[in-house]
N, C-alpha and C positions, 0 to 999 in steps of 0.2 A: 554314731554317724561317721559318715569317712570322709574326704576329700581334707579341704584346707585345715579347716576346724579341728578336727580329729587329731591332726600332723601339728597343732599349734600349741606352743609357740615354738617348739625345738622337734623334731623324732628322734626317739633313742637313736644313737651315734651315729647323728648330723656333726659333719666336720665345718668348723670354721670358713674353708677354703668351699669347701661345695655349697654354704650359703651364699657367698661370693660370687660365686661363677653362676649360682644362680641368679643373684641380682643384678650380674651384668646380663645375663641373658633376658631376663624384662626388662632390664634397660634399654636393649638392643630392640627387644619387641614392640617396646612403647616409643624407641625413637621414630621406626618405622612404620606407627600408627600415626606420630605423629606427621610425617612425610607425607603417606597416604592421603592424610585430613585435609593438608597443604593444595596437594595434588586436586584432590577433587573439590576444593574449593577455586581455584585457578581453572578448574573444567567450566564450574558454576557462570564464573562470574562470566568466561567467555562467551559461554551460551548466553547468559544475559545480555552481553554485548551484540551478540549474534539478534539476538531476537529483538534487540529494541532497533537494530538496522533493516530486519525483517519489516516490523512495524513501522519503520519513517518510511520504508520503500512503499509500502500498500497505501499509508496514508498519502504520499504523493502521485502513485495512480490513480488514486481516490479524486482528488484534487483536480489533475489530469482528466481525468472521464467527466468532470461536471462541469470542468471549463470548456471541454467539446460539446457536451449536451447543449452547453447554456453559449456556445457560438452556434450552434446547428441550428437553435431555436430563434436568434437574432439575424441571419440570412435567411429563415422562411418565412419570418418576416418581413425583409426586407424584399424578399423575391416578391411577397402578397402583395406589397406596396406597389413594388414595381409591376407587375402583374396589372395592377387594377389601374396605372397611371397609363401604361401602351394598350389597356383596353379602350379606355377614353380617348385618346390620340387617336387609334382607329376609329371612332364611335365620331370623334372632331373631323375626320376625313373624309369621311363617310357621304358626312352633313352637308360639308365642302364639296365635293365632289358632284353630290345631288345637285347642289346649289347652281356649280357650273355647270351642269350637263342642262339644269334650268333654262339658266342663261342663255347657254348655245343657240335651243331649241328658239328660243324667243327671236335671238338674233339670227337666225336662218328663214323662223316664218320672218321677220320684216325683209331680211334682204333678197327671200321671195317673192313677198307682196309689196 
């Protein structure tokens, strides 16, 4: 078989110094993995933070739209209230109104006869 295995643990005249330079070189490889790892864990977390801000914003539109629903609903309410309260005011005027034109009539036949 070839690759690592094959090569291991020495190859015929491997120098001291070129295993060296070799393991400063995965040294170097694996510093920069490890940087990389840094990196996109610091991308992570931000997106995390990004998204739980996403999240608190929707939840307080959320909030927002139900506190308007549930005032929309408490002025037609209170509109129906009022509504039905100037219906009967007219409806008392109305009454009133018959009443004196009643009156009038009465006090016109006597102040004619």
């Amino acid at each position: 078989s070839s690759g690592i295995n094959a090569e291991w643990p020495l190859r015929p005249g491997t120098k001291k110094n070129d295993l060296e330079k070799e393991i400063r070189e995965l040294d170097s490889r694996q510093k920069q993995y490890v940087e990389q790892v840094d990196e996109l864990t610091r991308e992570v977390k931000s997106l995390d933070v990004q998204k739980q801000e996403e999240l608190s914003k929707i939840t307080e539109l959320k909030n927002n739209f139900e506190a308007i629903k549930s005032k929309r609903t408490q002025l037609q309410d209170s509109f129906a209230v009022e509504e039905e309260r100037i219906k009967d005011c007219v409806r008392t005027m109305k009454g009133e109104q018959a009443a004196l034109e009643e009156n009038l009539k009465t006090l016109e036949h006597k102040v004619r006869h």
